[in-house]
C-alpha positions as CSV (number, residue, x, y, z in Angstrom):
1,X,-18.2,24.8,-12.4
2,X,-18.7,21.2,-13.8
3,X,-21.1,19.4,-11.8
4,X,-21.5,15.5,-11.7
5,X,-24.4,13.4,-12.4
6,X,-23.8,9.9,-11.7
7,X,-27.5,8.5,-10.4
8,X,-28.4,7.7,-7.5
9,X,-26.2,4.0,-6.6
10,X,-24.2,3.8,-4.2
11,X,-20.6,2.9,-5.5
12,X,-16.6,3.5,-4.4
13,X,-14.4,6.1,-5.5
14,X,-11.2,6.6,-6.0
15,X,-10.0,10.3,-5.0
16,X,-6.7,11.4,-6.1
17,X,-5.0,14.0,-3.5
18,X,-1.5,15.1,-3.2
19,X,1.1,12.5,-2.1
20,X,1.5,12.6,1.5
21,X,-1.6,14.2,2.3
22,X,-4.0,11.1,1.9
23,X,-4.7,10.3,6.3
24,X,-5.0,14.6,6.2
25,X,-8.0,14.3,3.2
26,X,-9.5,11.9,5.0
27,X,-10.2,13.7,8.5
28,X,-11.0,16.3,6.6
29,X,-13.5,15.1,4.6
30,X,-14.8,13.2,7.6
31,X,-15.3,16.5,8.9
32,X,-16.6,18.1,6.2
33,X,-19.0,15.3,5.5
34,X,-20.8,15.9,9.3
35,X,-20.4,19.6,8.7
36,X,-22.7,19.8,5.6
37,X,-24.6,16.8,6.9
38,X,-23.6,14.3,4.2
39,X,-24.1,11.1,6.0
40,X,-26.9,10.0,4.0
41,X,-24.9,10.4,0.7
42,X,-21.1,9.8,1.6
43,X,-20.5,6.3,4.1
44,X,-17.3,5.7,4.5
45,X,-13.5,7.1,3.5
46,X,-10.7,4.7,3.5
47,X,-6.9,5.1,3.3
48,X,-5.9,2.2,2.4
49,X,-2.9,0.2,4.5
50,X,-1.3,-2.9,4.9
51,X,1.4,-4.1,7.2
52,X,4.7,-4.9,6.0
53,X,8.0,-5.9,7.5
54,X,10.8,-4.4,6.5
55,X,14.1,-5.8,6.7
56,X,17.3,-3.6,5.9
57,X,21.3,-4.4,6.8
58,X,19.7,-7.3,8.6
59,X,17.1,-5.2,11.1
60,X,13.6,-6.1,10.7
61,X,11.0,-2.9,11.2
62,X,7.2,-3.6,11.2
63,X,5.4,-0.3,9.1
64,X,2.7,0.2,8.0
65,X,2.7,1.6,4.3
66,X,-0.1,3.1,1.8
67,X,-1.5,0.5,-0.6
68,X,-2.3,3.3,-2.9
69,X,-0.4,6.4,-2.1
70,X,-1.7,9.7,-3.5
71,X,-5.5,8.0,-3.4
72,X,-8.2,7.8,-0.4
73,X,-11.2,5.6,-1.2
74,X,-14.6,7.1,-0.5
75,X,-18.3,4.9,-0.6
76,X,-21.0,7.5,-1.6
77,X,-23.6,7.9,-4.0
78,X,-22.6,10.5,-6.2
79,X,-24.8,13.3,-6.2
80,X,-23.9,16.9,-7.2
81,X,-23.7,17.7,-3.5
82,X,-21.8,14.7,-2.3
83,X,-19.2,15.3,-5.6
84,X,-18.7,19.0,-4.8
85,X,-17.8,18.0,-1.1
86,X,-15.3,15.5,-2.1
87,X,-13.9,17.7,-5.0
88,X,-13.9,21.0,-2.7
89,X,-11.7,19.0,0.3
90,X,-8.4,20.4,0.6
91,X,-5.6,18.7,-1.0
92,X,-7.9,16.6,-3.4
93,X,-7.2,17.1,-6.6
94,X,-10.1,15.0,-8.5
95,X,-12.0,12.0,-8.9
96,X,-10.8,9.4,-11.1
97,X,-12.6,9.4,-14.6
98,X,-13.0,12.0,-16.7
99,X,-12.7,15.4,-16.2
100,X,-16.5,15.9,-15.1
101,X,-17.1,12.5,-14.6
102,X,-16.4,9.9,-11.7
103,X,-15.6,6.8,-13.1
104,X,-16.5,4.1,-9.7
105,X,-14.4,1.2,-9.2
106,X,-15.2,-2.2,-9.6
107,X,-17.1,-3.7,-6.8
108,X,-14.7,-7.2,-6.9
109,X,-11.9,-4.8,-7.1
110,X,-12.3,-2.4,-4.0
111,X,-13.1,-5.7,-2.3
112,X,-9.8,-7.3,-2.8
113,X,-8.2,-4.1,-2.1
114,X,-10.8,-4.1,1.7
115,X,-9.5,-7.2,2.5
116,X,-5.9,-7.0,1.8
117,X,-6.0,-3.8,3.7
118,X,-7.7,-5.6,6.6
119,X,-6.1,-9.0,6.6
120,X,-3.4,-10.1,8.5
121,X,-1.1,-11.1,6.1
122,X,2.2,-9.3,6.7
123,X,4.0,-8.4,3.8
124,X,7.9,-8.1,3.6
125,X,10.2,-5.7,2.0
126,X,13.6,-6.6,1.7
127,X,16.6,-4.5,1.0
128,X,18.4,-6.7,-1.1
129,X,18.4,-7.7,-5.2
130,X,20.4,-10.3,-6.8
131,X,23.8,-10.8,-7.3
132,X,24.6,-8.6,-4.1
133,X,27.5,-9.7,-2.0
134,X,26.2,-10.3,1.8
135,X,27.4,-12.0,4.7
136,X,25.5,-14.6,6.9
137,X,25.0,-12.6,10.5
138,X,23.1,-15.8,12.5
139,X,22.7,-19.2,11.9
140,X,24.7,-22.2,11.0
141,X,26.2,-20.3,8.5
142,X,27.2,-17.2,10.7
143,X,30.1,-15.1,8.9
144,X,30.6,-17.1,5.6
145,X,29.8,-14.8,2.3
146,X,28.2,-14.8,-0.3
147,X,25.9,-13.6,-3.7
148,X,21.9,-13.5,-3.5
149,X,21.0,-15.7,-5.7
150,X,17.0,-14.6,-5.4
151,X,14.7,-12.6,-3.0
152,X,11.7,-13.7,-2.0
153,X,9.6,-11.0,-0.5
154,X,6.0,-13.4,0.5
155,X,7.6,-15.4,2.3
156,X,10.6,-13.4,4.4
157,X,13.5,-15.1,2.5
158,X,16.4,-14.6,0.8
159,X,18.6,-17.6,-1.4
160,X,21.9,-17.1,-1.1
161,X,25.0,-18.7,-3.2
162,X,27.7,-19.8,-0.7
163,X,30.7,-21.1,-1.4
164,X,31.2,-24.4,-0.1
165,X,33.4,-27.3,-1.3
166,X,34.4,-25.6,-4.2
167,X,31.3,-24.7,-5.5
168,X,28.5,-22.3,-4.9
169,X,25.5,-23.8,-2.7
170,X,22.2,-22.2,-2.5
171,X,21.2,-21.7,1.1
172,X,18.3,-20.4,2.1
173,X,18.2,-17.9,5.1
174,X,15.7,-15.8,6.9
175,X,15.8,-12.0,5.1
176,X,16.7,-11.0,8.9
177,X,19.8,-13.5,9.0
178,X,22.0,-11.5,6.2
179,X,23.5,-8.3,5.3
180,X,25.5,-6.1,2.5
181,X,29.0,-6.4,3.0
């Protein structure tokens, strides 16, 4: 078997496991990491999540969804021990790198990842694209049609080209306050 030899730093790691299975990897490398008494080698494991609201046929849902799905991040200094512990977990499929070498991420980068995982900053997904036809459900402009003329997913809102005066006039609505005709 291929073993790793990384050094002794302490660096993060991105585990690949099969999709779906990443919150099950995790407990179960927790467990296997008290088990063989790899606290001193293997700090933390991290599914990474953020909170998003999603909005479909005009029905807002807060969820939480995987930032990276099919990949649990793990703190450890690799060590041939602390590699084979990680590599033997069920449902992991590998490190990412090479195939017999970890390749560790980027301090700045698992530190963006940490805090948008963390932060409070809630994320929309809308249901919609542009040029759909939708109608207005609430508002001033309750049960007039129209196109999406552009989605905008930071912020919770949605342009929509109404027809007003003879001409089409961009209104822009709450993603919450329209639906598909």
């Amino acid at each position: 078997m291929a073993r790793q030899t990384h050094g002794s730093e302490r660096k993060w790691y991105a585990v690949h496991t099969y999709s779906g299975y990443e919150d099950a990897v995790a407990r179960n490398l927790k467990q296997r990491i008290d088990s063989f008494g790899m606290k001193e080698q293997i700090f933390q494991v991290v599914v990474p999540i953020e909170k998003k609201i999603k909005i479909k046929n005009g029905r807002k849902t807060e969820i939480k969804e995987k930032i990276f799905p099919g990949y649990v991040l793990v703190d450890m200094i690799a060590t041939d021990d602390a590699w084979s512990v990680v590599r033997n977990t069920p449902q992991v499929t590998g490190f990412v790198g090479t195939a017999n070498q970890a390749v560790p991420l980027e301090q700045t980068e698992v530190d963006k990842i940490l805090k948008r995982a963390g932060g409070d900053t809630v994320r929309h997904s809308i249901d919609l694209a542009a040029g759909e036809a939708v109608i207005i459900i609430d508002g001033p402009f309750k049960d007039l049609e129209g196109k999406v003329g552009e989605v905008d997913e930071e912020r919770g809102k949605v342009k929509v080209m109404v027809p007003m005066f003879g001409r089409e006039t961009p209104v822009e609505l709450e993603a919450d306050q329209v639906q598909r005709v």
